[in-house]
C-alpha positions as CSV (number, residue, x, y, z in Angstrom):
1,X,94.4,96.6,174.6
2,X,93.6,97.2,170.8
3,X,94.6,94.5,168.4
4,X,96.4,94.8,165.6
5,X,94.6,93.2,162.5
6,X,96.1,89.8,160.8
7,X,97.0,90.7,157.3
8,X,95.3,88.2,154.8
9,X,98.1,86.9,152.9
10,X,97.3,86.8,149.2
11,X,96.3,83.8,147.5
12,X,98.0,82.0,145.5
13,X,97.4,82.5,141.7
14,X,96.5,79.8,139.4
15,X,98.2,78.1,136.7
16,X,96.2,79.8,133.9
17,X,98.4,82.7,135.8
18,X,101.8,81.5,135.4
19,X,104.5,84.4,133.4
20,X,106.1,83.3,130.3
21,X,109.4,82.7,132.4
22,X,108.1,80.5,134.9
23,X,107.9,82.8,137.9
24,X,104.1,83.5,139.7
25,X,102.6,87.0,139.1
26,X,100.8,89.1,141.8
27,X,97.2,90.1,140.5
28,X,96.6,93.5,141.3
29,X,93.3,93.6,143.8
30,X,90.5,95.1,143.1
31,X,88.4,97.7,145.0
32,X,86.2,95.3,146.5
33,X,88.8,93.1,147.8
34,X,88.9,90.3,145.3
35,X,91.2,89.6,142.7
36,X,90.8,90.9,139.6
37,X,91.8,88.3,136.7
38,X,94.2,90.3,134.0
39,X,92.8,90.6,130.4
40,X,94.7,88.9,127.9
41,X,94.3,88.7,124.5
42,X,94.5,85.6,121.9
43,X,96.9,87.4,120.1
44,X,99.5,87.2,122.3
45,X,99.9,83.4,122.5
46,X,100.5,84.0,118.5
47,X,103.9,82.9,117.6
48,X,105.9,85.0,114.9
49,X,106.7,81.9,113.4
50,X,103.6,80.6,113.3
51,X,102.2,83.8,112.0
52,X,104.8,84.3,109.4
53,X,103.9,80.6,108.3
54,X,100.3,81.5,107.5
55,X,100.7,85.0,106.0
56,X,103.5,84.6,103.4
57,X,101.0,81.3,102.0
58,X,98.6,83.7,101.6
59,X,100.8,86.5,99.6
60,X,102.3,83.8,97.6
61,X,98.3,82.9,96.5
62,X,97.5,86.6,96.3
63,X,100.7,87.4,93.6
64,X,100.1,84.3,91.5
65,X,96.6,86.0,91.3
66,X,97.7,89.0,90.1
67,X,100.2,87.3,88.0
68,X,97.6,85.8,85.8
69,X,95.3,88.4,86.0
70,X,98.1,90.9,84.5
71,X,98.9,87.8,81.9
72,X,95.3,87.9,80.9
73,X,95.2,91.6,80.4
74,X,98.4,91.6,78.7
75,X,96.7,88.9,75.6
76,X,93.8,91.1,75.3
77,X,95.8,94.5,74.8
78,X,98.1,92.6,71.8
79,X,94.8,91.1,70.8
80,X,93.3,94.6,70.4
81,X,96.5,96.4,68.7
82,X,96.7,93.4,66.1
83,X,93.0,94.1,65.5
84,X,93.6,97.7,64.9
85,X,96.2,97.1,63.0
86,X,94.3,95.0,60.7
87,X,90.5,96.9,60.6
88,X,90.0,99.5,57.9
89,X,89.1,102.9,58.8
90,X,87.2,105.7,57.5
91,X,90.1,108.4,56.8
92,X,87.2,110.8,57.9
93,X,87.0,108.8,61.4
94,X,90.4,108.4,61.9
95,X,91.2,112.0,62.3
96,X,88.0,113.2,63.8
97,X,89.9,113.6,67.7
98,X,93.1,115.4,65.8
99,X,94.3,119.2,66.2
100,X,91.7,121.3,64.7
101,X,94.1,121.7,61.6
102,X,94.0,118.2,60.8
103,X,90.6,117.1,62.1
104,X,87.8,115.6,59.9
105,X,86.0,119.3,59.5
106,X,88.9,120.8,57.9
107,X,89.3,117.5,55.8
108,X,86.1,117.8,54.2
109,X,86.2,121.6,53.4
110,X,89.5,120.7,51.5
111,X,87.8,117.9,49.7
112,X,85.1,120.5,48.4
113,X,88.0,122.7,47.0
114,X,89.6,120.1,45.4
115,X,86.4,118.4,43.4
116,X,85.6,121.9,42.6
117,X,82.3,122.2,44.3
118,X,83.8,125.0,46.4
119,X,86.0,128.2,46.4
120,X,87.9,129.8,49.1
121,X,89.1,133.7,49.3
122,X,91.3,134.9,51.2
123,X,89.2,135.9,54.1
124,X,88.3,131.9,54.3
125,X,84.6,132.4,52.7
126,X,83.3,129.6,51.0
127,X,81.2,129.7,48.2
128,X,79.6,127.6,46.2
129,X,80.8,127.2,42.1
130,X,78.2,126.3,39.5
131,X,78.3,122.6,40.2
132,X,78.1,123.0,43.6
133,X,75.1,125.0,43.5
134,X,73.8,121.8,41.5
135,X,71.9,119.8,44.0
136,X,72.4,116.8,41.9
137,X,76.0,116.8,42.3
138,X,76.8,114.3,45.1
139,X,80.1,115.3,47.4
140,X,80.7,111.0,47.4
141,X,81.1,110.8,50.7
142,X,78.7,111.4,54.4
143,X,80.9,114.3,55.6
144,X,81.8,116.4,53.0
145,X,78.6,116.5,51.8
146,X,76.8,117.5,54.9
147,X,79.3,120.8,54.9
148,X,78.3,120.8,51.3
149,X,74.5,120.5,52.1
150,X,75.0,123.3,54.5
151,X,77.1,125.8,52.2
152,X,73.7,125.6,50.0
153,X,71.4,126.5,52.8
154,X,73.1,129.8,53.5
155,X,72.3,132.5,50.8
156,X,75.6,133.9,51.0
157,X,79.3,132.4,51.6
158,X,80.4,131.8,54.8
159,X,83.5,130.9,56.8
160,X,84.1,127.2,58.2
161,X,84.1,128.8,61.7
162,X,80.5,130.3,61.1
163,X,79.3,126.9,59.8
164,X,80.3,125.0,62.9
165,X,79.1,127.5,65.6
166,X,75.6,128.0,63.4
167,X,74.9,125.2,61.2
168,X,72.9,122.1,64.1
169,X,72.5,120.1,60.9
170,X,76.2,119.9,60.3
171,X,76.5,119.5,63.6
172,X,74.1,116.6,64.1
173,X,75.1,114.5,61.2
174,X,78.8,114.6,62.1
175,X,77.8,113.2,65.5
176,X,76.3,110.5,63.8
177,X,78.5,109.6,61.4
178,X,81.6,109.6,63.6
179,X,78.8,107.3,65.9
180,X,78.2,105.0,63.2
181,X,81.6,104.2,62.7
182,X,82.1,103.5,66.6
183,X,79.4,101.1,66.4
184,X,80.2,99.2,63.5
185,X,84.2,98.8,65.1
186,X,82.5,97.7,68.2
187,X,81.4,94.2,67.9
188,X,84.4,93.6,66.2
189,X,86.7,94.3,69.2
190,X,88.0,91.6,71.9
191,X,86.2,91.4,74.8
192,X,87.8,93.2,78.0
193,X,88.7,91.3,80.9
194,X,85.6,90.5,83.1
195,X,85.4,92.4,86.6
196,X,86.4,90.9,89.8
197,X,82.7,90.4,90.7
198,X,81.2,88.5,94.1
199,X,83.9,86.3,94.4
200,X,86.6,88.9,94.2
201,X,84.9,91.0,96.6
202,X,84.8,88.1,98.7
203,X,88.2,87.1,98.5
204,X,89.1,90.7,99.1
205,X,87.5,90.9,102.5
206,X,88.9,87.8,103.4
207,X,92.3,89.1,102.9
208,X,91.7,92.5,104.5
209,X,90.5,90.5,107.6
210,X,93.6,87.9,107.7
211,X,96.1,91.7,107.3
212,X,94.0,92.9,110.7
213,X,94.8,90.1,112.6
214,X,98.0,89.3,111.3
215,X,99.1,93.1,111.8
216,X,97.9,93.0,115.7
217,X,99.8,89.9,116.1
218,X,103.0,91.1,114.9
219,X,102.7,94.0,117.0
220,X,101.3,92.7,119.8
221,X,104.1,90.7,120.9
222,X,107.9,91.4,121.4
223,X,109.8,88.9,119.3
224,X,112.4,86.5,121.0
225,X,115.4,84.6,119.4
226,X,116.6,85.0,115.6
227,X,113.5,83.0,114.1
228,X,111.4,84.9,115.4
229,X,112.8,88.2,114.8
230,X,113.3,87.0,111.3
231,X,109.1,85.7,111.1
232,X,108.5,89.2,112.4
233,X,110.6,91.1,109.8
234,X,109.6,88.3,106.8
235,X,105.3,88.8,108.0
236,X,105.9,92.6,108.0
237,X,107.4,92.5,104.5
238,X,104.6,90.2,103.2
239,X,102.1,92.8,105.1
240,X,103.3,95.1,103.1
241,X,103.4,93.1,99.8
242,X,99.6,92.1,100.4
243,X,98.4,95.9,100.5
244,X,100.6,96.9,97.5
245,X,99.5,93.9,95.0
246,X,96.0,95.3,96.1
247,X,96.9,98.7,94.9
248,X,97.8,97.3,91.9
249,X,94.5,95.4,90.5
250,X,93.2,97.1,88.2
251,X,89.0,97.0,87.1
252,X,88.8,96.8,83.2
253,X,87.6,100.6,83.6
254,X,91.1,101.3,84.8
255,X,92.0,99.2,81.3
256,X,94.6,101.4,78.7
257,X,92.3,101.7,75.7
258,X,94.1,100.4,72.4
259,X,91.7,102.1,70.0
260,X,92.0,105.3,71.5
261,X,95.6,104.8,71.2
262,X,95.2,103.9,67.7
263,X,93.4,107.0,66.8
264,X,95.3,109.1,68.4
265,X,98.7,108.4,67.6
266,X,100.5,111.0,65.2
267,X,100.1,109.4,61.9
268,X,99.9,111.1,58.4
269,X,97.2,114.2,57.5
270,X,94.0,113.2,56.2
271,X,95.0,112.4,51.8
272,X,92.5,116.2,51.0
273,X,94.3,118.2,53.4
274,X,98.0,116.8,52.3
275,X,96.9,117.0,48.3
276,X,95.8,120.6,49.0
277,X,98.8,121.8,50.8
278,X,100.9,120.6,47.2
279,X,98.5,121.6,45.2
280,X,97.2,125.1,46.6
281,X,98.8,125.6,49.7
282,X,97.6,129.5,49.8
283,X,93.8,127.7,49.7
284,X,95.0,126.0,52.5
285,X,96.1,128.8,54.5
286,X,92.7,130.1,53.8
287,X,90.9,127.1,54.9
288,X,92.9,127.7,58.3
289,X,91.8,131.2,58.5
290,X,88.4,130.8,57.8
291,X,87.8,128.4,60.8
292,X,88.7,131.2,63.2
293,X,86.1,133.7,61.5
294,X,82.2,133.3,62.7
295,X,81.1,136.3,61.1
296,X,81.6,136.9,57.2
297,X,81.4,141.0,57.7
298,X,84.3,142.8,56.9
299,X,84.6,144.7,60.6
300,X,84.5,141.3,62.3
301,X,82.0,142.3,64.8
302,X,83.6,145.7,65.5
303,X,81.3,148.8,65.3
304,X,81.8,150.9,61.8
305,X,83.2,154.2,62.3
306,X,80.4,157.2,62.1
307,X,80.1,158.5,58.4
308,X,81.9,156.0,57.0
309,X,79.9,153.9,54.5
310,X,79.0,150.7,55.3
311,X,81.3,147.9,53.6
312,X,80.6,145.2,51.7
313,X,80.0,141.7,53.5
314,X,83.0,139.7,51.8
């Protein structure tokens, strides 16, 4: 008679087995037959508590970090406005990033027409006056006297517009001058803050590796009790807190720069362009007009009627 096979009784699992509530588990078998251990992870013998007592250290240390760094930025940016405040500019350099109206170019030209080394019609053609026609006669300063210099290498007037667009020379010694003047304000001006360099780099991997593990151990694990569910809710927050701050840090590129500021905040009109809007304000206009005008021909560029006779340049 056929026999009916004994059943092998599991065995019995050891402590390492043993649930959180104190009752046995059944491993599952395996397909050969023996007992396959469950994976478990380290992170699940992490304790919210525990947890919480190591990350909110850490984003305590991380704030008062980025608390002096900011306190450090802060004393170089009133370092740098008292130094602006108290360094003294070119009037040609401070208005060189203005509206075109009020930049350095425009400046000049109105210095010529007021020393008299230049007139303006009413097409905005400048031409040279007997003195300056004189190349002896100095304009007394780099700028005006490179617009000057090029006014005398034309053989007939010509517009402010034309000079800028056709004139290198002009071009180049502008570039210069406005890069001398950068220079010389240069060494003058508080250092930046340093960069966050090796050790910052360091310190930021560290972190980043401390919110991984932290971030799987929170998750990892359903919470029990009231401490713990307020660890859980107190480590997310500080989670949180960590990758914000880091947001935050700022790399001195990132820096507000004071001079630009300082240059570009709306401040009086260059002391030729305000003493020629009293004086002549229809020269002024002019001046304006001109720097639109690249061509000094009465048609502007547009082809002359057939028959007519040909105009005059200015």
């Amino acid at each position: 008679m056929w026999a009916r096979p004994r059943r092998t009784p599991y065995p019995r699992p050891e402590p390492s087995g043993r649930a959180e509530h104190g009752t046995w588990r059944r491993p599952a078998p395996s397909d050969n037959g023996c007992t396959a251990p469950a994976p478990r992870l380290y992170a699940r013998r992490v304790n919210p508590v525990v947890l919480a007592c190591v990350v909110l250290p850490v984003t305590a240390v991380l704030y008062g970090l980025i608390g002096l760094r900011r306190r450090t930025e802060h004393r170089w940016y009133r370092a740098a406005v008292a130094h602006c405040a108290a360094i003294e500019l070119d009037p040609y350099h401070a208005v060189a990033d203005r509206w075109w109206p009020e930049d350095d170019t425009q400046a000049a030209a109105a210095q010529l027409v007021l020393d008299g080394l230049v007139t303006v019609n009413r097409r905005g053609n400048l031409s040279l006056t007997a003195a300056g026609a004189d190349p002896a006669r100095d304009a007394g300063h780099p700028l005006p006297h490179a617009l000057l210099a090029a006014l005398r290498r034309r053989s007939a007037p010509a517009t402010l517009g034309n000079v800028l667009l056709r004139d290198p020379q002009f071009h180049t010694v502008r570039t210069e001058f406005h890069a001398d003047c950068a220079a010389r304000l240069l060494p003058q001006r508080p250092a930046p803050p340093s960069d966050l360099g090796c050790l910052g780099c360091t310190g930021v991997a560290l972190l980043l590796g401390q919110f991984g593990f932290a971030a799987t151990g929170l998750f990892d694990r359903m919470p029990h009790g009231t401490a713990q569910w307020a660890a859980a809710v107190a480590t997310g927050a500080a989670l949180l807190a960590q990758i914000t701050g880091l947001c935050g840090v700022r790399v001195p590129d990132e820096l507000p720069d004071p001079f630009a500021e300082w240059l570009a905040r709306p401040g009086s009109p260059h002391p030729a362009l305000a003493e020629l809007a009293v004086r002549d304000p229809e020269a002024e206009a002019w001046l304006r007009a001109g720097r639109f005008r690249t061509r000094r021909g009465r048609n502007r560029g547009r082809p002359r009627r057939r028959g007519a006779p040909a105009e005059a340049g200015a």
